[in-house]
TIMAR-174230 format. One record per residue (C-alpha): x, y, z; residue number from 1. Coordinates in steps of 0.1 Angstrom, whole numbers, m for minus. Example, Ala and Ser with C-alpha at 12.3 -4.5 7.8 and 13.67 -1.06 7.14 Angstrom:
<nodes>
(node (123 m45 78) 1)
(node (137 m11 71) 2)
</nodes>
This chain:
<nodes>
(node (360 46 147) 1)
(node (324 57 141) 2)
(node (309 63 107) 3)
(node (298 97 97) 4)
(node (260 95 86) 5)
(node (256 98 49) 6)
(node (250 140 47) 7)
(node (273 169 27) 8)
(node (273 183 58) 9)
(node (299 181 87) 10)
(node (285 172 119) 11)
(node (274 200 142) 12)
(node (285 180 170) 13)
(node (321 173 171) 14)
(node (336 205 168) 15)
(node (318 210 204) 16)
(node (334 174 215) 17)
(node (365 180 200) 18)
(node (370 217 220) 19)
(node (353 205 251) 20)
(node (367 168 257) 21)
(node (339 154 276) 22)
(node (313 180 279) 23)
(node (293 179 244) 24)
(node (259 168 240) 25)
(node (247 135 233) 26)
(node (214 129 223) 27)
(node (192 103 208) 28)
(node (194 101 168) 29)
(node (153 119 167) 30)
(node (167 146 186) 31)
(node (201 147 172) 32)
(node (209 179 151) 33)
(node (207 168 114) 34)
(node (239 156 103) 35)
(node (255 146 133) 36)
(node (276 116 131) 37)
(node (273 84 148) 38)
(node (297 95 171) 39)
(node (277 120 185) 40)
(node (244 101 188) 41)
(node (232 85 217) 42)
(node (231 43 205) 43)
(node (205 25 214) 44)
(node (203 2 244) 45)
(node (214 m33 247) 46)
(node (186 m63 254) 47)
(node (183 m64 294) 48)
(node (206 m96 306) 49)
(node (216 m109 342) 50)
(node (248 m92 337) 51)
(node (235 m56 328) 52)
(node (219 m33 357) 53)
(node (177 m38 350) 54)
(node (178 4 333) 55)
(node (169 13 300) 56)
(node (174 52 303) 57)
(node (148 74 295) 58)
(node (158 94 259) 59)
(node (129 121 266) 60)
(node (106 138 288) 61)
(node (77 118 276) 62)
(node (90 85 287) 63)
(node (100 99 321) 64)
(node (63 112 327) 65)
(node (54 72 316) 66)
(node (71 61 343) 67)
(node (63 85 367) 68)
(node (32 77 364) 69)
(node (36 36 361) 70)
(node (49 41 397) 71)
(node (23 62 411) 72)
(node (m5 38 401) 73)
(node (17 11 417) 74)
(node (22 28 450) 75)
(node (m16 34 455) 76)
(node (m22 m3 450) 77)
(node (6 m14 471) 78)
(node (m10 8 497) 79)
(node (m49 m3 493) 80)
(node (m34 m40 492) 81)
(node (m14 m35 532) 82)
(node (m43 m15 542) 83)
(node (m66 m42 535) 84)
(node (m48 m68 557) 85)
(node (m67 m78 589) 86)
(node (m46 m75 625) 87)
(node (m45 m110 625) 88)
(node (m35 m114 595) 89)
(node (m4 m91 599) 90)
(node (30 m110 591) 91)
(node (68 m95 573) 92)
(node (53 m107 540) 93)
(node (18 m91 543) 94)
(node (28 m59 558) 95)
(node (68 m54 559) 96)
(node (82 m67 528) 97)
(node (54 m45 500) 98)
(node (62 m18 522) 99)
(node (96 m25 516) 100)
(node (102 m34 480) 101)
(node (86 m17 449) 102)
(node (73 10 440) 103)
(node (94 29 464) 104)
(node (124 44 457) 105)
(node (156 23 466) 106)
(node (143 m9 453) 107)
(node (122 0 425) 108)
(node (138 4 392) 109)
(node (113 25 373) 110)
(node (118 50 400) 111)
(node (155 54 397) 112)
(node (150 52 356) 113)
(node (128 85 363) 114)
(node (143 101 386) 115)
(node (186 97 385) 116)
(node (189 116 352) 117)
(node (179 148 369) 118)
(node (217 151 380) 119)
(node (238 135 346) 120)
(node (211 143 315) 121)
(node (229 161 288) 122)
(node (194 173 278) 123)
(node (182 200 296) 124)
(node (145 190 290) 125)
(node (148 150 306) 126)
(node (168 166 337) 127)
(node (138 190 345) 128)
(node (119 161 337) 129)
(node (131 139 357) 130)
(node (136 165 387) 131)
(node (94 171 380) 132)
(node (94 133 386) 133)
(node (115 132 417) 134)
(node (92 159 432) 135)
(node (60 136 430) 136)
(node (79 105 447) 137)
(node (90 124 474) 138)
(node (49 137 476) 139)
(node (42 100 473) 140)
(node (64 93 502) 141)
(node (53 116 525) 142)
(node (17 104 518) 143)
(node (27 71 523) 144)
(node (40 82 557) 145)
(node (8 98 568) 146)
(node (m15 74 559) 147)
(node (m35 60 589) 148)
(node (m41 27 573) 149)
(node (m4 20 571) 150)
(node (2 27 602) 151)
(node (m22 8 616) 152)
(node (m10 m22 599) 153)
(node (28 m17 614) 154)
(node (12 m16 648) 155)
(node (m6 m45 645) 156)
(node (30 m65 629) 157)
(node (50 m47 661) 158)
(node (27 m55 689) 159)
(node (26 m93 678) 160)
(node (69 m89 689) 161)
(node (73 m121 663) 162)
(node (97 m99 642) 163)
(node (136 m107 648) 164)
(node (168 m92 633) 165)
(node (167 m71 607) 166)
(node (129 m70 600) 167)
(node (125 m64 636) 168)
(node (149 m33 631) 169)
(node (126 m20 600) 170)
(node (95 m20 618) 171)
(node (102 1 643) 172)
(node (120 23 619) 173)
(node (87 18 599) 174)
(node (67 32 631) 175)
(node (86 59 641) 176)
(node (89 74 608) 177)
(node (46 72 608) 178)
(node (49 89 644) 179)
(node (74 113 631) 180)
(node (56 123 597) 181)
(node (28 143 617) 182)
(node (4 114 620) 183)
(node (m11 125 654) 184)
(node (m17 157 643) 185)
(node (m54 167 633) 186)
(node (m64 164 596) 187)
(node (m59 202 590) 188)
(node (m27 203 604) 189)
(node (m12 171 584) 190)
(node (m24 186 552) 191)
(node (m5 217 560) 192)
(node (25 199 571) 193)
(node (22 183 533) 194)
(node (21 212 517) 195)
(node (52 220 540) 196)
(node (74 189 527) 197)
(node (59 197 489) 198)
(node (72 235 494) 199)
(node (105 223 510) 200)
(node (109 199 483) 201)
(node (104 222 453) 202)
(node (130 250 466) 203)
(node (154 225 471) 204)
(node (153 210 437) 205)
(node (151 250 425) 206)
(node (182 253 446) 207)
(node (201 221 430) 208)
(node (193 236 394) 209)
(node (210 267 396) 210)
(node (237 246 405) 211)
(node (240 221 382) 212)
(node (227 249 350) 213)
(node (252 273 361) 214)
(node (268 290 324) 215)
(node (294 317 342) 216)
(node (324 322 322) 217)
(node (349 350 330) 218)
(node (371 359 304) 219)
(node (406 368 309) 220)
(node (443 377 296) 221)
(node (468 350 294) 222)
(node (486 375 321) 223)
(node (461 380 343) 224)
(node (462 339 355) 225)
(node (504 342 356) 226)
(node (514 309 378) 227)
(node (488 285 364) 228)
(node (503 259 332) 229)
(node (508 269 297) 230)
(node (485 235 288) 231)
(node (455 245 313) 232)
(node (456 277 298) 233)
(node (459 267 258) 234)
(node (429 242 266) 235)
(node (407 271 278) 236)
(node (416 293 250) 237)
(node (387 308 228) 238)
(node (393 336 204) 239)
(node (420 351 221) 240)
(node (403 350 257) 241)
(node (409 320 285) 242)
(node (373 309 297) 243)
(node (371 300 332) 244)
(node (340 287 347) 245)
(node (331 279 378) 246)
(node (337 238 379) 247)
(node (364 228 400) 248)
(node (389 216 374) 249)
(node (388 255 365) 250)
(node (382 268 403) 251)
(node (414 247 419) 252)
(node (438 257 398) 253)
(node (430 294 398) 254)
(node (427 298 436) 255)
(node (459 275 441) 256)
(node (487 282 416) 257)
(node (477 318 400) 258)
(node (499 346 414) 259)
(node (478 373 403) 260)
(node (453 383 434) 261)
(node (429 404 412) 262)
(node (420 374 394) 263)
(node (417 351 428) 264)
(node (396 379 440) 265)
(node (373 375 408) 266)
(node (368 341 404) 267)
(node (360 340 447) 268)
(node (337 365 439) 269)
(node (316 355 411) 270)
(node (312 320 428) 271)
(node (301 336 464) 272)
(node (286 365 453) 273)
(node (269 364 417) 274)
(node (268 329 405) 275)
(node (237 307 410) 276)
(node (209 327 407) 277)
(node (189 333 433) 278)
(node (202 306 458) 279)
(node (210 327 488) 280)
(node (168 334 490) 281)
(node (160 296 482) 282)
(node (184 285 514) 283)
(node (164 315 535) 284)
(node (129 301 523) 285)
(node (141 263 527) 286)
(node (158 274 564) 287)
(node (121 290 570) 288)
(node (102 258 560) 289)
(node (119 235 582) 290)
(node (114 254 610) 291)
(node (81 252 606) 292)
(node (80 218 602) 293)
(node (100 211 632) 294)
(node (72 236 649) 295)
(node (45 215 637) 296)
(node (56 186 649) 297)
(node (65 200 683) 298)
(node (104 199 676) 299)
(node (124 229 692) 300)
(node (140 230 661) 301)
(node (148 209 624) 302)
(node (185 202 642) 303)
(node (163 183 672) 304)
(node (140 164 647) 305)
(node (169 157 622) 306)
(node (195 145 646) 307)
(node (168 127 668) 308)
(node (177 94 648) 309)
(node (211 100 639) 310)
(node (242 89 659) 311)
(node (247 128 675) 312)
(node (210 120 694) 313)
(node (204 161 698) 314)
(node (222 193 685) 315)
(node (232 201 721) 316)
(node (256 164 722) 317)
(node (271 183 686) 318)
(node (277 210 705) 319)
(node (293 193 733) 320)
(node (316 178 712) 321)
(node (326 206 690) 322)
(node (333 232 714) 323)
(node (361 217 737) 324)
(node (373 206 698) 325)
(node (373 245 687) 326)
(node (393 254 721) 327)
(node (416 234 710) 328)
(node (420 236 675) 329)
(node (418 280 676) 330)
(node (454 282 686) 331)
(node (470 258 660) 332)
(node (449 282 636) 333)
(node (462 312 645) 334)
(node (495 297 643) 335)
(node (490 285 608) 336)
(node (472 320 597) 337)
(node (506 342 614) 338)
(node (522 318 591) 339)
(node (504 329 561) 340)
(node (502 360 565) 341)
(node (542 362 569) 342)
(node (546 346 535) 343)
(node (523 371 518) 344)
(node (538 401 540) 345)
(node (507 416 548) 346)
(node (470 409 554) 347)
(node (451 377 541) 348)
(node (422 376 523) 349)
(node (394 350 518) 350)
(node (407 342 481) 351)
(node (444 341 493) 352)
(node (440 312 512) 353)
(node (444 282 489) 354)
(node (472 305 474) 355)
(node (495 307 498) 356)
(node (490 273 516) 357)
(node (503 259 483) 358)
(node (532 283 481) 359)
(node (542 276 519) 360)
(node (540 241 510) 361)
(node (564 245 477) 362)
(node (584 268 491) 363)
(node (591 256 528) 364)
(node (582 218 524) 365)
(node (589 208 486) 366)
(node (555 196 477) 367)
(node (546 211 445) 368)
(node (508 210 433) 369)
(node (521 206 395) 370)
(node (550 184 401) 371)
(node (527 160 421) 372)
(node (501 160 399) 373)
(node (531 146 369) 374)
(node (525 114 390) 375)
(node (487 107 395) 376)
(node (475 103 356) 377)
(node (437 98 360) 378)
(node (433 65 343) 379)
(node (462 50 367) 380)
(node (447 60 397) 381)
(node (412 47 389) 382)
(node (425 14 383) 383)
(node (444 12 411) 384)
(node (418 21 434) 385)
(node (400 m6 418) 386)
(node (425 m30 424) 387)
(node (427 m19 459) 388)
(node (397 m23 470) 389)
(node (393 m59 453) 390)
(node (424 m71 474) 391)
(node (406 m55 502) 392)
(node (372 m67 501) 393)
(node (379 m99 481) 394)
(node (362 m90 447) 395)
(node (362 m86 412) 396)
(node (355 m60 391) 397)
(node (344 m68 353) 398)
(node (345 m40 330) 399)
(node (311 m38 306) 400)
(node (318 m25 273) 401)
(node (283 m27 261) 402)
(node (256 m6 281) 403)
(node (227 17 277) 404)
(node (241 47 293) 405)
(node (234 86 299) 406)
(node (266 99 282) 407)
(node (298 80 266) 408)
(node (322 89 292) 409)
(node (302 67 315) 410)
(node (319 32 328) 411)
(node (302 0 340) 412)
(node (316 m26 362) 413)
(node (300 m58 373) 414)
(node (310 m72 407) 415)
(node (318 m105 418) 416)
(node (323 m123 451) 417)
(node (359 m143 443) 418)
(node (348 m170 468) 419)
(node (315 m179 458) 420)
(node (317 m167 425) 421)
(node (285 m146 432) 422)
(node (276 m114 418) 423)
(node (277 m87 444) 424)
(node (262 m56 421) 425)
(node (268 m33 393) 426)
(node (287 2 398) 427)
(node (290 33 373) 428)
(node (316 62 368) 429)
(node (309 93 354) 430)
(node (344 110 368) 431)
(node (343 144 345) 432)
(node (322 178 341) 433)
(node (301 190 315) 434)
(node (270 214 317) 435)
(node (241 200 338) 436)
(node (256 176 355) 437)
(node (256 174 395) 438)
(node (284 199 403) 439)
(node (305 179 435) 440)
(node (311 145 443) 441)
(node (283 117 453) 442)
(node (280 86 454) 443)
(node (239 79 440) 444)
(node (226 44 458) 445)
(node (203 37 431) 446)
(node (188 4 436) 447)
(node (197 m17 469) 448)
(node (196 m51 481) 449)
(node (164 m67 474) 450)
(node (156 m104 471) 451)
(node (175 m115 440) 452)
(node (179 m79 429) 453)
(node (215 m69 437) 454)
(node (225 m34 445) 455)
(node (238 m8 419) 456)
(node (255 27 426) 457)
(node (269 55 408) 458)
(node (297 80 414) 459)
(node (292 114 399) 460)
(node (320 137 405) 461)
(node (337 160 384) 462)
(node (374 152 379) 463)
(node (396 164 350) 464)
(node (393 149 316) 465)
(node (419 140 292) 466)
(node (426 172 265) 467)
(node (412 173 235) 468)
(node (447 166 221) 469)
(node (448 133 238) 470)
(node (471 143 263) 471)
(node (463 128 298) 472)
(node (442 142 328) 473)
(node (466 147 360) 474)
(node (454 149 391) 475)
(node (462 166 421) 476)
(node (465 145 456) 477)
(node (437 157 468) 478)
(node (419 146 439) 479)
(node (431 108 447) 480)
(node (417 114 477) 481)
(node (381 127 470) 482)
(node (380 96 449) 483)
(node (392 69 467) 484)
(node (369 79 499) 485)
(node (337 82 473) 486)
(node (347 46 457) 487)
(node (345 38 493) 488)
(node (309 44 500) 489)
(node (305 23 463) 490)
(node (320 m8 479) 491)
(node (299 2 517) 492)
(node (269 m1 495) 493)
(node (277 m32 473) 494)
(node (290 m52 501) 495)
(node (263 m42 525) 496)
(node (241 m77 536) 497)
(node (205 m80 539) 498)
(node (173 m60 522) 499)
(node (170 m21 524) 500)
(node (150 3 514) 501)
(node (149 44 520) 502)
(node (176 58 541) 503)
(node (150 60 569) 504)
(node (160 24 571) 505)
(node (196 21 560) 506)
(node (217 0 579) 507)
(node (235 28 596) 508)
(node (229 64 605) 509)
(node (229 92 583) 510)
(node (262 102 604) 511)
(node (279 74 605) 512)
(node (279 68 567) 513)
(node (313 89 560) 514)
(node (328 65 586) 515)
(node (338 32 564) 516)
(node (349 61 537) 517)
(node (370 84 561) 518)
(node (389 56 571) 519)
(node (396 39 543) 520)
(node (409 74 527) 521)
(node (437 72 547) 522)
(node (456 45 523) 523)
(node (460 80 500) 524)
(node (486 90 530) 525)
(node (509 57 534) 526)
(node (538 46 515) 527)
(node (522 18 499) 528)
(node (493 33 490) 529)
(node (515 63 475) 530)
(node (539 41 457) 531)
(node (512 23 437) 532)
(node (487 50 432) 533)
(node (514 69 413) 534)
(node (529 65 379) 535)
(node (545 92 361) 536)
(node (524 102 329) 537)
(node (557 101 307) 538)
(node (583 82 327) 539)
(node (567 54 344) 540)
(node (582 64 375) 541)
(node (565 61 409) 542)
(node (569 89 430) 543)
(node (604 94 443) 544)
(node (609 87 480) 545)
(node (620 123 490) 546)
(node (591 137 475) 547)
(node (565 110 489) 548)
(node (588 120 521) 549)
(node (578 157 522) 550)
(node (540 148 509) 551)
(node (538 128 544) 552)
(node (556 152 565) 553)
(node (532 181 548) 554)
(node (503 161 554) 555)
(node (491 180 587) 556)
(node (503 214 573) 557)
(node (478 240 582) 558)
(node (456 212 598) 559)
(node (447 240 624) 560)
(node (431 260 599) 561)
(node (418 235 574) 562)
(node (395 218 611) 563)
(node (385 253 620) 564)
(node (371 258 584) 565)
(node (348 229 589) 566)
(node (337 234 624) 567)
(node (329 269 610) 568)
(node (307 248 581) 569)
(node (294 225 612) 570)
(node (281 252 631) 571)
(node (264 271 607) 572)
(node (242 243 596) 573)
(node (236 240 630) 574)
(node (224 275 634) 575)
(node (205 281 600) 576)
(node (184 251 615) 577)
(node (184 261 654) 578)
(node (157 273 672) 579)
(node (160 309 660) 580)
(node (172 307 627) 581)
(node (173 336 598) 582)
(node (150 333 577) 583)
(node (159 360 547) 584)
(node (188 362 526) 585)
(node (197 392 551) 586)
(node (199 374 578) 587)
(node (222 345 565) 588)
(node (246 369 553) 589)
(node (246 388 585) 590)
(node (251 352 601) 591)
(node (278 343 579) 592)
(node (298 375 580) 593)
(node (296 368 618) 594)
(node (308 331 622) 595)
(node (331 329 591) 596)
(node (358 357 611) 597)
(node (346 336 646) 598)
(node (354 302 639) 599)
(node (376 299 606) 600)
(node (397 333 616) 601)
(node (390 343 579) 602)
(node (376 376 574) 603)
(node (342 373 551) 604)
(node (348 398 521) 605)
(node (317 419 516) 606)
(node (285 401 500) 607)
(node (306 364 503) 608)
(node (280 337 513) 609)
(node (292 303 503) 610)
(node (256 294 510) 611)
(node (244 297 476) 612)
(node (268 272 465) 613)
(node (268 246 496) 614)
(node (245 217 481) 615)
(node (250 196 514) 616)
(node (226 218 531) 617)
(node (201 212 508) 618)
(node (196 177 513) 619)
(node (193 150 540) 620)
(node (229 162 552) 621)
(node (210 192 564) 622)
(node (219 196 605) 623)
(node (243 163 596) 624)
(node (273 178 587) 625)
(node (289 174 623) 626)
(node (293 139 617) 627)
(node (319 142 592) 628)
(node (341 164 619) 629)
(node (331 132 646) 630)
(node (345 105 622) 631)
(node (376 125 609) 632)
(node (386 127 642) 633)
(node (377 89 647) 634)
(node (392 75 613) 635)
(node (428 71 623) 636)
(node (419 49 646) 637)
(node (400 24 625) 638)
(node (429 28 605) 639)
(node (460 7 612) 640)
(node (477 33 597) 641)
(node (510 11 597) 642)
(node (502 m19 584) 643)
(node (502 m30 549) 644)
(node (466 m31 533) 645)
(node (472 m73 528) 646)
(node (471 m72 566) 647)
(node (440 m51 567) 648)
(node (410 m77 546) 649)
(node (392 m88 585) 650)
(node (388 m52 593) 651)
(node (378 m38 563) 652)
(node (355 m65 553) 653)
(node (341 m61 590) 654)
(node (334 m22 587) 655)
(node (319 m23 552) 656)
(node (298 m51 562) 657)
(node (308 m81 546) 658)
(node (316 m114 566) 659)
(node (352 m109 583) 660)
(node (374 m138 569) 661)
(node (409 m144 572) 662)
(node (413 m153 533) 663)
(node (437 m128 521) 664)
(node (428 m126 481) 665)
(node (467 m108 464) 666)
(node (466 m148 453) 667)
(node (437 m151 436) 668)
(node (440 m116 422) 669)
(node (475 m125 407) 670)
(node (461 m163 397) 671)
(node (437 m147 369) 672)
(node (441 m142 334) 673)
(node (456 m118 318) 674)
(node (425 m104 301) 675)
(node (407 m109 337) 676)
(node (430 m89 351) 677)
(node (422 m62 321) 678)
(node (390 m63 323) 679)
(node (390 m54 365) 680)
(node (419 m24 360) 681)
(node (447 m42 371) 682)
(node (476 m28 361) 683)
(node (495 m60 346) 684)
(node (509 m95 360) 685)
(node (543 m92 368) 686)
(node (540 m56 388) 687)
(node (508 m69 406) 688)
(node (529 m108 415) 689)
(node (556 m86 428) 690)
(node (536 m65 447) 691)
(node (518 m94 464) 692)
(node (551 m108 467) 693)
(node (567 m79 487) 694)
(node (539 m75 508) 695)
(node (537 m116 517) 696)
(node (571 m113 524) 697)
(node (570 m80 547) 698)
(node (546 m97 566) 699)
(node (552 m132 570) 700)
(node (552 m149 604) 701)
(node (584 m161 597) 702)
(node (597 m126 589) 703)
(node (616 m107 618) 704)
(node (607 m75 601) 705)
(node (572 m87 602) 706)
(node (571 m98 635) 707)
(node (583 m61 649) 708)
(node (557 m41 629) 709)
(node (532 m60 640) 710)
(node (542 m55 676) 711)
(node (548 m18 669) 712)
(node (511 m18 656) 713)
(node (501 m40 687) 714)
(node (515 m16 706) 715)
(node (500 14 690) 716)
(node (469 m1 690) 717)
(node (469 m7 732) 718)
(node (482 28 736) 719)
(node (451 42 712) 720)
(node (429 21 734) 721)
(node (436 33 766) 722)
</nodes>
């Protein structure tokens, strides 16, 4: 327990923290309000060791600027120092690696302590800070991609062709991101084209703001959110009122579960039609600048210059493949919408939606939201996960008690490489909400592979906390889902061989990174992977074979819908960044009431524009979100969705780039320590033993039962192939 600092007066602080579980400031003790207890104080940071990730975090806006500019004087010297470098003289450690490593972003730690806490900071001044900060990199990068000097020097290192494997692979992604930064154009127009990417920039990080500072509350009558739980409403409680906002432990449950439509209707409403400022004109004026940056650069459109290096090639092979795909889905979501609107008797509106798909399921499949959500306690399916994932990839994870962090809620795990005893990287989880904080789900790559650096990542997303009465957080399926497939792109990231930098040079394209993630996801949706993510919060129990029954035999249940909704969110990011896009916050809504009815089959209420909530366009998934319908439709197959996951370690290992081996690790995982097997999440040595056990068994060579499933797979597997 903490001690109270020595003051007659009680602590400002933890009345906040007490009513608000996991969303109360933290703050250094200089900035601390006086009297706030030790509790409530930001500690300071640990000395810097081999097994701690290289951050000290910044405690205020003055440090940040520090840094910012420590890494601006660096970059101009790492420039003059490449630029000076004679032809001859132009090798991978003169030209490629400085270009490479520090000061830029993914392998430079001063950058990251800077920059990250733009999306986390409990203080409101470090996060505009440290957004101020991200702004001048990115101005740094672009100038870094548009200087003549540079470039010169990567012509010289690609024209001697002595470059093989991967730093053969960086250097042309080094020269065509100088050839596609303007760096033909004449000196007037690459300054303009600056002051392009600066302007595109700074209404983007505008636009993430409003999103992340967002303070709606709508008060309402214990009656008026009828069908949602006694304890979600008794934790949202103030004077008499229940306080919903607009963070999706508060948005899911009232869109799902409350029978009242007038509330539905209000909390649709204040999230697509009031909330965030002025968002809607931010997405115009970002919509506008891209254009004219794909104009400059002689692109028809951003779609052709963004997708030019992804996996799609050009916005007319997305279209290709998404329009025989909405033939074919539009019947199966007409079906499923006549279905919904039978069970409502009458017409269906936007906000009735998520409403009545959980009532058809409840009522004509016997999955219920709340008595699902008894089973998946948050702290049991976070460990689990982790234990997953270490049978799968042959790691493990070592929980760090001790670390300088951003907030207390904040875990630390250091990874390690069971057969070489290596140390594979560092990850973070910061799993609940609070104000200021980065409003979906993301995995942050914030230092890769460099040399002896190794890399570290961080998973933001905004899952339920335990009450404030200690009772625990219960999450819905879908929740289990969201974070298995983020804790995914963790372990794509960690296990990832060789030396990268930006995402310009990431080993994969920007579409093809929800691949390893999509697949992998599918374990949420097997029998094993049920049974062990589940463990009832009172009894113990797993779930109960009839109801993990009707869960799988639900799983496809308005799948019609549910595709059409996100080739409806394809296609407009497509058009919003065609050749003719609209350029006010006029035309986007005309654009949306338009495709919304088109493609999803739901009508668009009046003033609705989930646009001034959809980050993802925003950011480098701009014109990318077609890749995620591509590898949903793809994922099944890299999943062997019938095998046990001990049968899966070659393929997995294969897709999230580590060496494929044949070494299946349940042994070693059960072989450690008890307090080993703490410290990674495990969930205790006899249950794990008989797991390993039951699966060795199930698919022993010598089995019968063994030798048929994996025939059945065979089988499945030639028939998926041809």
């Amino acid at each position: 327990m903490s001690k109270r600092q020595k003051t007659d007066e009680a602590c400002p602080c933890c009345e906040l923290r007490a009513r608000q579980a996991s969303s109360w400031q933290f703050l250094p003790p200089n900035m601390a309000p006086k009297g706030a207890c030790q509790q409530c104080v930001l500690p300071p940071p640990p000395p810097l060791s081999d097994y701690l990730p290289p951050f000290v975090w910044p405690r205020t806006a003055a440090e940040i600027e520090g840094l910012a500019q420590g890494v601006e004087i660096d970059f101009t010297s790492t420039m003059d120092r490449v630029a000076a470098v004679s032809d001859a003289d132009a090798s991978v450690e003169t030209v490629l690696r400085p270009l490479m490593g520090a000061p830029h972003y993914k392998t430079n730690k001063a950058v990251v302590e800077a920059k990250f806490l733009q999306h986390c900071s409990t203080d409101s001044a470090v996060r505009e800070a440290a957004d101020k900060a991200g702004a001048r990199f990115a101005a740094l990068k672009a100038k870094g991609r548009t200087d003549p000097r540079i470039y010169g020097r990567v012509c010289a290192l690609a024209a001697k062709n002595t470059v093989s494997g991967r730093d053969a692979h960086f250097v042309q992604a080094l020269k065509a991101g100088f050839e596609r930064s303007g760096l033909n154009l004449s000196p007037a127009d690459q300054k303009k084209l600056q002051e392009l990417r600066d302007a595109d920039a700074k209404v983007c990080g505008l636009f993430k703001k409003n999103l992340a500072e967002d303070k709606t509350e709508l008060l309402f009558d214990k009656n008026e959110l009828e069908g949602c739980s006694d304890a979600w409403i008794a934790e949202r409680t103030r004077d008499g009122k229940v306080v919903v906002t607009l963070k999706y432990p508060d948005l899911i449950p009232v869109l799902q579960q409350c029978s009242v439509a007038a509330t539905r209707r209000r909390v649709s409403r204040a999230r697509e039609c009031e909330a965030y400022g002025a968002n809607l004109d931010y997405v115009a004026e970002g919509v506008a600048i891209r254009k004219q940056i794909a104009d400059l650069l002689g692109y028809k459109s951003w779609a052709h210059l963004s997708t030019e290096t992804r996996m799609s090639g050009s916005p007319e092979a997305v279209t290709a493949f998404m329009d025989p795909l909405l033939a074919k889905v539009k019947e199966g979501a007409a079906r499923d919408l006549e279905r919904l609107k039978s069970l409502k008797g009458g017409a269906l509106e936007a906000s009735d939606v998520s409403f009545y798909s959980a009532k058809l399921l409840k009522e004509q499949y016997g999955v219920d939201h709340e008595a699902v959500r008894a089973y998946f306690p948050l702290d049991h399916v976070v460990a689990t996960t982790l234990e997953i994932y270490q049978e799968l990839l042959g790691l493990e994870f070592i929980e760090i008690e001790k670390f300088d962090t951003w907030h207390p809620a904040v875990r630390l795990f250091r990874v390690i490489d069971v057969a070489t005893k290596q140390k594979q990287g560092f990850f973070y989880l910061d799993l609940h909400p609070r104000d200021g904080k980065y409003g979906h789900a993301a995995i942050f790559h914030l230092l890769k592979r460099w040399g002896d650096q190794v890399p570290v990542d961080c998973m933001l997303c905004n899952l339920p906390a335990p009450s404030a009465d200690g009772k625990p957080a219960l999450l819905r399926h879908s929740n289990c889902v969201t974070f298995f497939h983020e804790f995914g792109h963790i372990m794509h990231g960690l296990c990832a061989s060789g030396d990268g930098n930006s995402t310009t040079l990431a080993k994969c394209p920007r579409d093809f990174v929800e691949a390893p993630s999509q697949m992998l996801e599918n374990w949420c949706w097997t029998v094993e992977g049920l049974k062990r993510l589940s463990k009832h919060h009172e009894t113990g129990a797993t779930l109960p074979r009839d109801l993990l029954d009707k869960m799988l035999d639900a799983k496809n249940v308005n799948v019609g819908l549910n595709m059409a909704r996100q080739i409806y969110l394809s296609t407009l990011d497509l058009e919003i960044h065609g050749t003719d896009p609209p350029t006010t916050a006029e035309g986007l809504q005309a654009l949306v009431d338009r495709l919304r009815p088109e493609i999803s089959l739901i009508e668009n209420p009046p003033g609705a524009n989930m646009l001034r909530s959809f980050g993802h366009l925003m950011n480098q998934y701009s014109a990318a979100l077609c890749g995620n319908q591509n590898f949903t439709a793809r994922s099944r197959r890299l999943h062997a969705i019938d095998a046990p996951i001990s049968t899966q370690v070659p393929r997995i290992m294969a897709i999230c780039g580590r060496k494929c081996s044949r070494r299946i690790c349940l042994a070693s995982v059960s072989r450690r320590t008890p307090s080993t097997r703490r410290r990674a999440g495990a969930t205790g040595t006899s249950s794990l033993r008989r797991a390993a056990s039951e699966r060795s068994s199930t698919t022993s060579p010598r089995s019968s039962a063994g030798r048929r499933r994996r025939r059945r797979s065979s089988k499945a597997a030639a028939s998926r192939k041809h």
